[in-house]
One Martini backbone bead per residue (centre of mass of N, CA, C, O) as a GRO file, in nm:
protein
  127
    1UNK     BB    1  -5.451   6.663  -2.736
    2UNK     BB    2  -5.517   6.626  -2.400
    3UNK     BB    3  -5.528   6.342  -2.165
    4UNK     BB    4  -5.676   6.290  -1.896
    5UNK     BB    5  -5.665   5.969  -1.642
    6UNK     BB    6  -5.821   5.856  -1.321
    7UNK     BB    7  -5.706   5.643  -1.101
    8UNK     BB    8  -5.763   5.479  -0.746
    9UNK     BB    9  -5.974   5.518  -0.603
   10UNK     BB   10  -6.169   5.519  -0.284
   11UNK     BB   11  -6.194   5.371   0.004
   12UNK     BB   12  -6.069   5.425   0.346
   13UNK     BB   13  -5.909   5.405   0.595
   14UNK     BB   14  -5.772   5.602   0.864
   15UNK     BB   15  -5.399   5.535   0.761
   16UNK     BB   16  -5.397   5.450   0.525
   17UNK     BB   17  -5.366   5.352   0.178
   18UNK     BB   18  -5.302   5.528  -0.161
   19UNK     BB   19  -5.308   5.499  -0.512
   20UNK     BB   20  -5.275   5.753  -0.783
   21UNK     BB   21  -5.339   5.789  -1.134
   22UNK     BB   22  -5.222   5.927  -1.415
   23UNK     BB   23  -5.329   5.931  -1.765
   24UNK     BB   24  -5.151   6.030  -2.091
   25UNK     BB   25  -5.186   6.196  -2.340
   26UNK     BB   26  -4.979   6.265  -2.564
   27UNK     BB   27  -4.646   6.445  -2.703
   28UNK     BB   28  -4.563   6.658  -2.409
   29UNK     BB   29  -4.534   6.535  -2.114
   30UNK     BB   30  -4.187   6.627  -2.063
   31UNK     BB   31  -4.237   6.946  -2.078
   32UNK     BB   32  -4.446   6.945  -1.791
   33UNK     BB   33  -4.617   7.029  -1.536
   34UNK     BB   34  -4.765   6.844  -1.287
   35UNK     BB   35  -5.051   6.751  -1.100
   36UNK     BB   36  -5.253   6.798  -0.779
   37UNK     BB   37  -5.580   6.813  -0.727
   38UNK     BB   38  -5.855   6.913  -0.477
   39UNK     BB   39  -6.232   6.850  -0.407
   40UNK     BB   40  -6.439   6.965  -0.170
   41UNK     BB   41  -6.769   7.005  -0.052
   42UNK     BB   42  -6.797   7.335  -0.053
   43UNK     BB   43  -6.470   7.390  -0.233
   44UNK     BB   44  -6.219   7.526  -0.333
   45UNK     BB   45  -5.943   7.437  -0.535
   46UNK     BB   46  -5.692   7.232  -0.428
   47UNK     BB   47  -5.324   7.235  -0.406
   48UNK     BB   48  -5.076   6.938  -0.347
   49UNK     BB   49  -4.944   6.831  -0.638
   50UNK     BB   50  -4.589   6.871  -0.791
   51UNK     BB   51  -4.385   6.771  -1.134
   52UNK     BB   52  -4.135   6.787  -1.327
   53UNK     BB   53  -4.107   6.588  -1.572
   54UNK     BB   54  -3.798   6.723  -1.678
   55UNK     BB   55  -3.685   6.701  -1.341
   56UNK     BB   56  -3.797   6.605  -1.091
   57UNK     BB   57  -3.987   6.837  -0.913
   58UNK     BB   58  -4.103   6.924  -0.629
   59UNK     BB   59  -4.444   7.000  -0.453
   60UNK     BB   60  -4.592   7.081  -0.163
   61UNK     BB   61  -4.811   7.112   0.052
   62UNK     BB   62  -4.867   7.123   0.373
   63UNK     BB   63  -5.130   6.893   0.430
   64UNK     BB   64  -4.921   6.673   0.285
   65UNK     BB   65  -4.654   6.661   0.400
   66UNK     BB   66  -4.498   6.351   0.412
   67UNK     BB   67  -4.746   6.151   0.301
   68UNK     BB   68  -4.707   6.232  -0.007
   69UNK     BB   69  -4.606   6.116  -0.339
   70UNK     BB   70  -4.499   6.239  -0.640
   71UNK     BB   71  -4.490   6.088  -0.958
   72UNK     BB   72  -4.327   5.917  -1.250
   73UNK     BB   73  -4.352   5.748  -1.584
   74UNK     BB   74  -4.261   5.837  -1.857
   75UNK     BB   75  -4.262   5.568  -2.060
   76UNK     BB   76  -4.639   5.599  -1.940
   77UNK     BB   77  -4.697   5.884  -1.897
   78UNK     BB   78  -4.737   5.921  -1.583
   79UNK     BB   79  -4.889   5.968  -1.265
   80UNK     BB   80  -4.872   6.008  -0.902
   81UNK     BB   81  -5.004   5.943  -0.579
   82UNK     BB   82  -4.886   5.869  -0.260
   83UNK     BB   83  -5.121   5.803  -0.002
   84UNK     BB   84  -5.021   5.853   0.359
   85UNK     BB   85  -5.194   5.873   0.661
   86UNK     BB   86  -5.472   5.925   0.632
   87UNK     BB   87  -5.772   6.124   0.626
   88UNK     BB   88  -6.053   6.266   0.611
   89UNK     BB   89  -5.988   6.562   0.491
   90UNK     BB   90  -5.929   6.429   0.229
   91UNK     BB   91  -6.173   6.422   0.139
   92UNK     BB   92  -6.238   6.411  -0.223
   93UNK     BB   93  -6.156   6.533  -0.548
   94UNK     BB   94  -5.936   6.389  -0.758
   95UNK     BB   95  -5.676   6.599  -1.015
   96UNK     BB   96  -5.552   6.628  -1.292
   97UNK     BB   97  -5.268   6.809  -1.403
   98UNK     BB   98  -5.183   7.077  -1.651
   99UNK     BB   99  -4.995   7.315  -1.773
  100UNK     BB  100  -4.948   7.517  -1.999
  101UNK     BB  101  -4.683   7.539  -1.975
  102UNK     BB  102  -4.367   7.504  -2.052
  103UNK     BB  103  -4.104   7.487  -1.831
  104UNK     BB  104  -4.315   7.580  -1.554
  105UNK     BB  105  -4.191   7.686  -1.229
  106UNK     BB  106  -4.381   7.673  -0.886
  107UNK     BB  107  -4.381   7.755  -0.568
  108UNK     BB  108  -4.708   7.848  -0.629
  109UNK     BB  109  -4.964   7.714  -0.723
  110UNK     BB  110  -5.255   7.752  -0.988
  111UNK     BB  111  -5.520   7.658  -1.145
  112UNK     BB  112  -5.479   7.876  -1.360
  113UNK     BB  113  -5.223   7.730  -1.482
  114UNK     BB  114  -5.432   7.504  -1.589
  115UNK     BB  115  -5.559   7.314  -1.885
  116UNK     BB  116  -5.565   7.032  -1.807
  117UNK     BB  117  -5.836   6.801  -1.686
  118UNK     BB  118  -5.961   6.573  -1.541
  119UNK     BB  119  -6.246   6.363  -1.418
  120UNK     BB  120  -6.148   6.214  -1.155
  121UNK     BB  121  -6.136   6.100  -0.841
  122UNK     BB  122  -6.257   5.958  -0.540
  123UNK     BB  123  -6.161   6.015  -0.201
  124UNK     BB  124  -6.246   5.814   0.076
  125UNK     BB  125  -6.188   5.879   0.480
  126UNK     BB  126  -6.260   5.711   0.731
  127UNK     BB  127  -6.276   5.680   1.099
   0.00000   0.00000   0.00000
């Protein structure tokens, strides 16, 4: 079974910069396609970034494109999110996430698309 955990998050003034962990346990990790989604209270949970273990491409939301960076660590498990120009807007719970299937590149990625989940990390941004 995989297991994901988040840390990273934290207060940040806007502009400011935050990096996001996503650690993964098991042995399946070089395989599949990684994620980071976020949900801000009283909105339903919305795609940032993905990124393919075993090819290194990635994909990202239009309201983060240029200011976010999603990158992996193989030999650490690790996926991050380097996340730069921060806004208000982002304020929200970011969440790791993991692909149902193998070697699956999606250029819209979707929630149902993944099935381990971490327990998430809070992000907020002050004005």
């Amino acid at each position: 079974q995989v297991q994901l955990k988040e840390s990273g998050g934290g207060l940040v003034q806007a502009g400011g910069s935050l990096r996001l962990s996503c650690a993964a346990s098991g042995r399946t990790f070089n395989n599949y396609v990684m994620g980071w989604f976020r949900q801000a209270p009283g909105k339903e949970r919305e795609f940032v970034a993905t990124i393919s273990v075993y090819g290194g491409r990635t994909n990202y939301a239009d309201s983060v494109k240029g200011r976010f960076t999603i990158s992996t660590d193989n030999a650490k498990n690790t996926v991050y999110l380097q996340m730069n120009s921060l806004k208000p807007e982002d304020t929200a719970v970011y969440y790791c996430a993991r692909d149902k299937k193998p070697f699956r590149w999606s250029e819209h990625p979707i929630v149902a698309e993944f099935d381990y989940w971490g327990q998430g990390t809070q992000v907020t941004v002050s004005s």
